[in-house]
C-alpha positions in Angstrom: 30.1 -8.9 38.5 29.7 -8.1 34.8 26.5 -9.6 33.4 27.0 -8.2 30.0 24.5 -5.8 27.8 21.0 -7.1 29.3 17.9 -5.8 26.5 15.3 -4.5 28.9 13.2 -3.9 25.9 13.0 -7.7 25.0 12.5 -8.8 28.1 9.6 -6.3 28.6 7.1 -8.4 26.9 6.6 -5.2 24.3 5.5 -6.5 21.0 7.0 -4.5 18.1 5.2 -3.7 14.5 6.9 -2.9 11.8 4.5 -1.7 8.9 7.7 -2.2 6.4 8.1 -5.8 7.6 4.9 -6.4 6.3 5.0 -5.2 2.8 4.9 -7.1 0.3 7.7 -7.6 -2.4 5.6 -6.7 -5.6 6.8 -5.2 -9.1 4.7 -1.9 -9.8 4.2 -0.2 -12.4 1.7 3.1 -13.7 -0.3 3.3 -16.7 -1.0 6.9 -18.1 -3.7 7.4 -20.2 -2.1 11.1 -21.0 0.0 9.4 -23.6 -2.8 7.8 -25.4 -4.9 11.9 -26.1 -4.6 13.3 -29.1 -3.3 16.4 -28.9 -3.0 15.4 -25.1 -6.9 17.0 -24.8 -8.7 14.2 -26.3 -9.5 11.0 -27.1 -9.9 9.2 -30.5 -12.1 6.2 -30.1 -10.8 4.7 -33.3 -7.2 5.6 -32.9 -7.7 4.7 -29.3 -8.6 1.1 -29.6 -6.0 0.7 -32.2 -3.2 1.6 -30.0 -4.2 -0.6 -27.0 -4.7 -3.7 -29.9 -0.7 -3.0 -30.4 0.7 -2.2 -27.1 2.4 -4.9 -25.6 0.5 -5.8 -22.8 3.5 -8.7 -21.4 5.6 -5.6 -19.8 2.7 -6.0 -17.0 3.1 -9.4 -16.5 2.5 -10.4 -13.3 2.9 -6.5 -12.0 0.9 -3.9 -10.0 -0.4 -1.6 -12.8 -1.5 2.0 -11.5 -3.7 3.3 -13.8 -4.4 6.9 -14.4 -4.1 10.2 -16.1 -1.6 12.9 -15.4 -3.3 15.6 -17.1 -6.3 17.4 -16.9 -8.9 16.2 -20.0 -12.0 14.8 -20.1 -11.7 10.9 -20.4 -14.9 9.0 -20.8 -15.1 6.0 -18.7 -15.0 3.2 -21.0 -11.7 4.0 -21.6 -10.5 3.0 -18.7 -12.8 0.2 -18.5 -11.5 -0.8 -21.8 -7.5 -0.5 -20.4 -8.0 -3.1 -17.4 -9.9 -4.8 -20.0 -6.4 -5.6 -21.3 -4.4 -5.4 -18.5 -6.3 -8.0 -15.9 -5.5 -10.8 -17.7 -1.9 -10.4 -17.2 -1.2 -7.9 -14.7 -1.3 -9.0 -10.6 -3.4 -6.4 -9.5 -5.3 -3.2 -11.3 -6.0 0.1 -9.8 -7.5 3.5 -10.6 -5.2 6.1 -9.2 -1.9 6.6 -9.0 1.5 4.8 -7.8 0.9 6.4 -4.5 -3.1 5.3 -4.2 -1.6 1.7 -5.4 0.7 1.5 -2.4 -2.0 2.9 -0.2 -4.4 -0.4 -1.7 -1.6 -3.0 -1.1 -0.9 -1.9 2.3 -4.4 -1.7 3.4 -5.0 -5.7 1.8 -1.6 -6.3 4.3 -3.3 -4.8 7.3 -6.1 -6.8 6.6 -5.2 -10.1 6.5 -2.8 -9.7 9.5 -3.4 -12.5 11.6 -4.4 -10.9 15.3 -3.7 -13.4 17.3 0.0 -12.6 18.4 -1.4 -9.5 19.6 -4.2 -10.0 21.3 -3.7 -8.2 25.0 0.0 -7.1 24.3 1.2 -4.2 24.6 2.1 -2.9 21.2 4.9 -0.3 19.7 4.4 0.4 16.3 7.6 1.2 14.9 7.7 4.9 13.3 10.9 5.0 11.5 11.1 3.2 8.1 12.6 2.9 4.8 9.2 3.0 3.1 7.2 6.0 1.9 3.9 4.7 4.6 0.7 6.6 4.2 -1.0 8.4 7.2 -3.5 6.0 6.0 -2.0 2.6 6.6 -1.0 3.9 9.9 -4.8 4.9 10.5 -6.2 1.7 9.5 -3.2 -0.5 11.5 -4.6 1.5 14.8 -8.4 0.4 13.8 -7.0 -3.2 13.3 -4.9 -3.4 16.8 -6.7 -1.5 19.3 -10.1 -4.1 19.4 -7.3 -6.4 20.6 -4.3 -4.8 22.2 -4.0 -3.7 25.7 -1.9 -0.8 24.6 -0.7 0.9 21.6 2.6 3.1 21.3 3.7 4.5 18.4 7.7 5.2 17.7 11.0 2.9 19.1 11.0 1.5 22.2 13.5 4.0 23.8 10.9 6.9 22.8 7.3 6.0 22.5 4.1 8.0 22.2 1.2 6.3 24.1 -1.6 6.0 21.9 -4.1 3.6 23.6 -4.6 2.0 26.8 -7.4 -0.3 27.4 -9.1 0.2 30.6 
């Protein structure tokens, strides 16, 4: 009489997302142009240029390079130009913004390039709990991916959903 531990949620035909699945394993890292001021309220063009001649640009081999400034000064915008100058060549990926708008820009290149197919007409839970520090954003943007193709969206695990979408 004892048919063991049967997973109704498997055998539902419920399609789980996990955002965190999804992420990429990538090596990031931020630049801030605060160190580079003088007097942290300027910049020197001349001492400028010399110090990006000598930095080691290798430490962003191959990395995701977040590229900003911490503090408020007026920066012209060559400068920055003239940083990913240096840093394309040997870094994966170059952002303006911060480690958190980096994350928000890898994310969003995931969501796009998710193949659609295994979720066309399901029924969709996208997991809520993670280990990851995910954006509103990327949750925004997975909705506006799914929904053209989903015949419904929850959001949370499958023993406690919210109902999101339903395609009539």
């Amino acid at each position: 009489m004892d048919e063991g531990i049967v997973n109704k949620v498997a055998q539902s035909g419920l399609i789980q997302f996990d955002l965190s699945k999804h992420w990429p394993d990538i090596s990031s890292i931020e630049y801030d142009i605060a160190a580079d001021l003088w007097q942290g309220i300027a910049l020197k063009e001349k001492t400028f240029r010399k110090k990006l001649k000598e930095t080691d640009w290798q430490i962003y081999q191959g990395k995701y390079v977040a590229l900003n400034c911490s503090i408020e000064a007026i920066i012209p915008t060559w400068a920055f130009m003239l940083i990913a100058n240096y840093l394309i060549p040997v870094a994966e990926n170059v952002i303006f913004g911060t480690l958190r708008d980096l994350n928000n820009a890898v994310i969003a290149e995931v969501i796009n390039n998710i193949d659609l197919a295994p979720f066309r007409d399901g029924r969709i839970i996208i997991k809520g709990c993670s280990n990851l520090d995910i954006d509103d954003s990327a949750y925004v943007l997975l909705m506006s991916k799914l929904q053209p193709v989903a015949k419904s969206i929850m959001f949370g695990e499958p023993c406690s959903t919210v109902p999101l979408f339903k395609r009539k």
